[in-house]
C-alpha positions in Angstrom: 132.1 149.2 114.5 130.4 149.7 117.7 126.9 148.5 117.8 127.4 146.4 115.2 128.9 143.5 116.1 127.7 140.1 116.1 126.8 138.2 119.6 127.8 135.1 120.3 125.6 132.5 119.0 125.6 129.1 120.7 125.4 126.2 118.8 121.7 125.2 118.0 120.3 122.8 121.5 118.0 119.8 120.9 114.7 120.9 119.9 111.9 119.5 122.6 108.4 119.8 120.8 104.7 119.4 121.8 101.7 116.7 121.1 98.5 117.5 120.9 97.4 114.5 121.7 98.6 113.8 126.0 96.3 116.0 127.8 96.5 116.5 131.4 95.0 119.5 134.0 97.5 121.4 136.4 96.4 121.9 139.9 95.4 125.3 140.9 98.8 127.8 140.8 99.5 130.7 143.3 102.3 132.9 142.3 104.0 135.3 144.3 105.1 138.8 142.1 109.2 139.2 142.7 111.0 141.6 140.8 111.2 139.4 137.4 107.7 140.6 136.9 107.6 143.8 138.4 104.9 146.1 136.9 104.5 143.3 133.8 100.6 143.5 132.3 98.7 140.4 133.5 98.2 138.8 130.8 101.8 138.8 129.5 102.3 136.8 132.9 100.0 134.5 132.2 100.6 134.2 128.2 104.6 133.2 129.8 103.3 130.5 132.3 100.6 128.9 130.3 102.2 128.4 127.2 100.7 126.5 124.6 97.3 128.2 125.8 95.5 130.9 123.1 95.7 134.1 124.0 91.5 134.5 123.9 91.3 131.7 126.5 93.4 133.4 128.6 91.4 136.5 128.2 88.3 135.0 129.0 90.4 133.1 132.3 91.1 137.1 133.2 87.3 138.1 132.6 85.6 135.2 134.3 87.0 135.8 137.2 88.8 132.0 137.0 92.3 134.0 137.7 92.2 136.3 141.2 94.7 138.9 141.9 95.2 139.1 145.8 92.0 137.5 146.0 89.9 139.6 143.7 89.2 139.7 140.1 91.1 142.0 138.0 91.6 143.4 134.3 93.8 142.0 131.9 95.8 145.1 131.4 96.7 145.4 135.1 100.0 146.0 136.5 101.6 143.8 139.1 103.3 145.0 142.0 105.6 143.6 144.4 104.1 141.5 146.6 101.1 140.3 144.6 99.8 136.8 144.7 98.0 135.6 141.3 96.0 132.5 141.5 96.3 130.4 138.0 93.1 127.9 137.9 93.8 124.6 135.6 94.3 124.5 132.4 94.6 121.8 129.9 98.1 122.3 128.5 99.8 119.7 126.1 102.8 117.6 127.8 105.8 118.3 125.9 107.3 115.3 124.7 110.5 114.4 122.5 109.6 114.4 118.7 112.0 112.8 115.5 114.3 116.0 114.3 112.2 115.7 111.3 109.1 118.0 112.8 110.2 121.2 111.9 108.6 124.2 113.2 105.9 126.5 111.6 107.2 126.9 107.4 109.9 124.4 107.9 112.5 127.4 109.4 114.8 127.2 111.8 115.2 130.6 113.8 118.6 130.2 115.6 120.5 131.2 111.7 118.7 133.6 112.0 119.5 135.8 114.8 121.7 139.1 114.3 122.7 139.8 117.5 122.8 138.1 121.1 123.8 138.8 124.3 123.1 137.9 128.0 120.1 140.5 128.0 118.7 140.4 124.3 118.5 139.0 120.8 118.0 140.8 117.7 116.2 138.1 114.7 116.3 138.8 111.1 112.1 137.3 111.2 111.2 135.6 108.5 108.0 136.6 106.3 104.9 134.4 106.7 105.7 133.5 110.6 103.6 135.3 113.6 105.6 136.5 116.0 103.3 134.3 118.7 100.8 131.6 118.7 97.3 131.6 119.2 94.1 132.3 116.8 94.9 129.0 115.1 98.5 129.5 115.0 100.2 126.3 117.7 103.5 128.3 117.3 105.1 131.5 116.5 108.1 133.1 116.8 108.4 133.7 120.5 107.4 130.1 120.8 109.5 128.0 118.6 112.5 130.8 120.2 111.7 129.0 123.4 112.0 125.6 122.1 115.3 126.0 120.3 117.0 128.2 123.4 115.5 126.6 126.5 118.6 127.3 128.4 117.0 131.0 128.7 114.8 130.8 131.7 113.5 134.3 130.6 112.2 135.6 126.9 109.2 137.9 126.0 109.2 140.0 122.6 110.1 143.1 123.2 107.5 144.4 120.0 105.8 142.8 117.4 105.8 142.7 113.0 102.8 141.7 110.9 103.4 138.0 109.9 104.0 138.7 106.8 106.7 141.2 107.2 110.0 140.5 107.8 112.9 142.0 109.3 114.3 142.9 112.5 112.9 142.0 115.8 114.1 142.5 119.6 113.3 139.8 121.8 114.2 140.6 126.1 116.3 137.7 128.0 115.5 139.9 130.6 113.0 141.1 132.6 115.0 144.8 133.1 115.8 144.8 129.5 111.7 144.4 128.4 110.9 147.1 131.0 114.0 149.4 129.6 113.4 148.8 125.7 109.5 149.1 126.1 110.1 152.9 128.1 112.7 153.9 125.2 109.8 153.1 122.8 107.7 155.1 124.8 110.0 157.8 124.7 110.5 157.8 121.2 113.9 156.7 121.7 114.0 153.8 119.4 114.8 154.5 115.5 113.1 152.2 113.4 113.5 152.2 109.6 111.4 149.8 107.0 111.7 149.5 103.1 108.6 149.2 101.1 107.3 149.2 97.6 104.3 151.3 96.8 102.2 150.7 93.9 102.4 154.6 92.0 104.9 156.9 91.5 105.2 158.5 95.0 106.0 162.4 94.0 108.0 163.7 97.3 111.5 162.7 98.3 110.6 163.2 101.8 107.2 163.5 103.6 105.7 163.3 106.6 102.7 161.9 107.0 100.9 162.5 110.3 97.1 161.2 109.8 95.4 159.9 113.5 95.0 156.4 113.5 91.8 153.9 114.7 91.8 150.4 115.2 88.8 147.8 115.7 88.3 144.3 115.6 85.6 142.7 113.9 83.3 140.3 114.5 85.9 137.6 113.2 88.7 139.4 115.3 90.3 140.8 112.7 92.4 144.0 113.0 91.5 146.5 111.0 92.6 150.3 111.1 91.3 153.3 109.7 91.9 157.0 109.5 90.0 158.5 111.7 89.7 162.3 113.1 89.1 160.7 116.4 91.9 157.6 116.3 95.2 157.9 118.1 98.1 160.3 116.2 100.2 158.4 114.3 103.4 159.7 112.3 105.5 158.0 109.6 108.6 160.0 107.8 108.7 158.7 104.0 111.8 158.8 101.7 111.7 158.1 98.5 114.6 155.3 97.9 114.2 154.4 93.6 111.3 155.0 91.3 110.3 152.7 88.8 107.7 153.0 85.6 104.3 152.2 88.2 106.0 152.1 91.5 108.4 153.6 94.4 110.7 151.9 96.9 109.9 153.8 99.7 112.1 153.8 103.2 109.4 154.5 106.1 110.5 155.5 109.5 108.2 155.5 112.6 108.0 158.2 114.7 104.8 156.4 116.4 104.0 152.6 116.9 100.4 152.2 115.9 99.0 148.9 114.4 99.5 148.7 110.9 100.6 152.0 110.3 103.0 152.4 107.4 100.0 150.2 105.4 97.3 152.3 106.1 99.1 155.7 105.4 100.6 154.6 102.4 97.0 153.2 101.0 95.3 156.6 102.5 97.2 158.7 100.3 96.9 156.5 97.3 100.0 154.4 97.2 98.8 150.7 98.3 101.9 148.5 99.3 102.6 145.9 96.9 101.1 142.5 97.8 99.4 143.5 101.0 96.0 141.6 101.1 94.4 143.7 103.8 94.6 147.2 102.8 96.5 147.1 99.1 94.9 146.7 95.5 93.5 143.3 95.1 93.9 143.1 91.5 97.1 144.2 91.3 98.0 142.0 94.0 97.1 138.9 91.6 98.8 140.1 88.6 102.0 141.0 91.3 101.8 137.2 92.1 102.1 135.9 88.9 105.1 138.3 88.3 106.8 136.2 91.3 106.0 139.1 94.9 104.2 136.1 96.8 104.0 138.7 99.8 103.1 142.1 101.1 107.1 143.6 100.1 107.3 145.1 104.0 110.9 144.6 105.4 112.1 145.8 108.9 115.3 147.0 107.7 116.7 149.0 110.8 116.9 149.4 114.5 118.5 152.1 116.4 118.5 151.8 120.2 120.6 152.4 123.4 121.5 149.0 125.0 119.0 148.8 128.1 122.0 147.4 130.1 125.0 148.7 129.1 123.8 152.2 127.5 125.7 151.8 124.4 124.1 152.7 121.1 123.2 149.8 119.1 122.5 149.8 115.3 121.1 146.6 114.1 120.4 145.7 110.6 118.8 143.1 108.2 119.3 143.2 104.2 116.4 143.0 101.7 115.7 139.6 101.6 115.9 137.6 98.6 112.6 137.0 97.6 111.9 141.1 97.7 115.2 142.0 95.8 115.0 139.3 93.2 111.5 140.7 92.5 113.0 144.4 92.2 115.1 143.1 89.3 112.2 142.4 87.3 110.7 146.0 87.6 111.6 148.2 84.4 113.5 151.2 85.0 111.4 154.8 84.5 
């Protein structure tokens, strides 16, 4: 069926990993913009040359003035042009060295059985629950990272969006420069279908809703992400369907119709209906009895991408079943 066939997967590389220990400064870096970063955000530019290096040292790089932009300072959201010359200052970075097959990256997981789809310009993952999709914030490596490690034949990869680290699911990662800048203007657009499936705590009355509540997001103190609704926050709209009812709760398929942080969670717990397991904005209580039944995690899956190819135009439907862990904890939900 078109769309849905598999890419070719090469067979899994050596894996090079990093020491901690090792440390050594870079000289000072000045990079001419060509068209592989075109109108790419400074600090994604960075974040793919100083790997290794937290994302909140990189910031404060951008805001001390220790990286110029054609000689002057410049914000962290800023767009390169053509042309541009950025000046990277040293940075301690770790010197990769060759580690026993035995180091396994972050929850023992490999990713490469895990990819979906591949091709020349993108890769579609099947994410597992519990990983962050990057490093940084005491994380030494996420997704995109340990991707990197086990493909370094790819001399280009960026995600192309981002899950929670608990939920799993489907998730594009670019091999391309023209296929980040493509996929991130369909999302723009509205042009990307994106489907989840969910378990709600309560009997969720409508087969079909729409929820449109305005979103708003701050961080605390700690740096925590935490989102609201808010008559002032951004507009955010998620299309419920209700998938199976059970005696106290409802699997719930959510689509997106916008991409605001943590949406589907804080709808669903605005109107009452708390995803199972989800530590941040779900029942607490419920969460602990939830765990003893065997749900160890928020029950969030990605289930569904819909998307026009950002090279070859052809539509692409990509796909990732319940994984075990959430169906085998649907089995042990009684029946209404």
């Amino acid at each position: 069926m078109p769309g849905k066939r598999s890419g070719k997967i090469l067979p899994e590389p050596a894996v090079v990993y990093m020491k901690k220990n090792d440390l050594e400064k870079d000289s000072v870096r000045r990079l001419r913009i060509d068209d592989s970063a075109d109108n790419q955000r400074l600090d994604n530019f960075l974040l793919a040359r100083l790997k290794g290096v937290p994302k909140s040292r990189i910031y404060k790089l951008v805001r001390g003035g220790e990286v110029r932009v054609n000689g002057g300072r410049a914000e962290v959201g800023y767009r390169l042009k053509l042309g541009d010359e950025v000046r990277i200052p040293p940075v301690r970075l770790a010197v990769p060295v060759i580690t026993p097959a035995t180091h396994l990256p972050q929850g023992g997981i490999r990713l490469l059985p895990h990819i979906l789809y591949r091709d020349d310009a993108l890769i579609a993952l099947n994410k597992p629950s519990g990983m962050a999709v990057h490093g940084g914030s005491g994380i030494s490596r996420g997704v995109i990272e340990q991707m990197r490690l086990e493909l370094p034949e790819c001399r280009y990869m960026e995600l192309v969006h981002r899950l929670d680290r608990e939920t799993s699911g489907v998730l594009l990662i670019a091999l391309k420069r023209h296929a980040l800048t493509g996929l991130h203007a369909a999302m723009r657009d509205g042009r990307i279908e994106k489907r989840y499936l969910t378990l709600v705590a309560g009997r969720w009355p409508n087969p079909l809703q729409h929820v449109k509540l305005p979103l708003h997001k701050r961080v605390t103190d700690d740096g925590e992400k935490r989102v609201t609704v808010r008559d002032e926050g951004q507009a955010a709209h998620t299309i419920f369907r209700r998938l199976q009812s059970f005696s106290d709760f409802t699997l719930l398929e959510a689509e997106l119709k916008t991409g605001r942080t943590h949406q589907i969670r804080v709808h669903a717990s605005h109107l009452g209906f708390p995803i199972a397991g989800d530590d941040k904005y779900g029942d607490f209580e419920l969460n602990r009895r939830l765990m003893k039944q065997g749900l160890k995690r928020m029950f969030l899956h990605a289930a569904r991408l819909v998307f026009e190819h950002p090279v070859s135009g052809e539509r692409m439907t990509v796909e990732a079943p319940l994984p075990a862990d959430l169906a085998s904890f649907l089995d042990t939900l009684n029946a209404p």
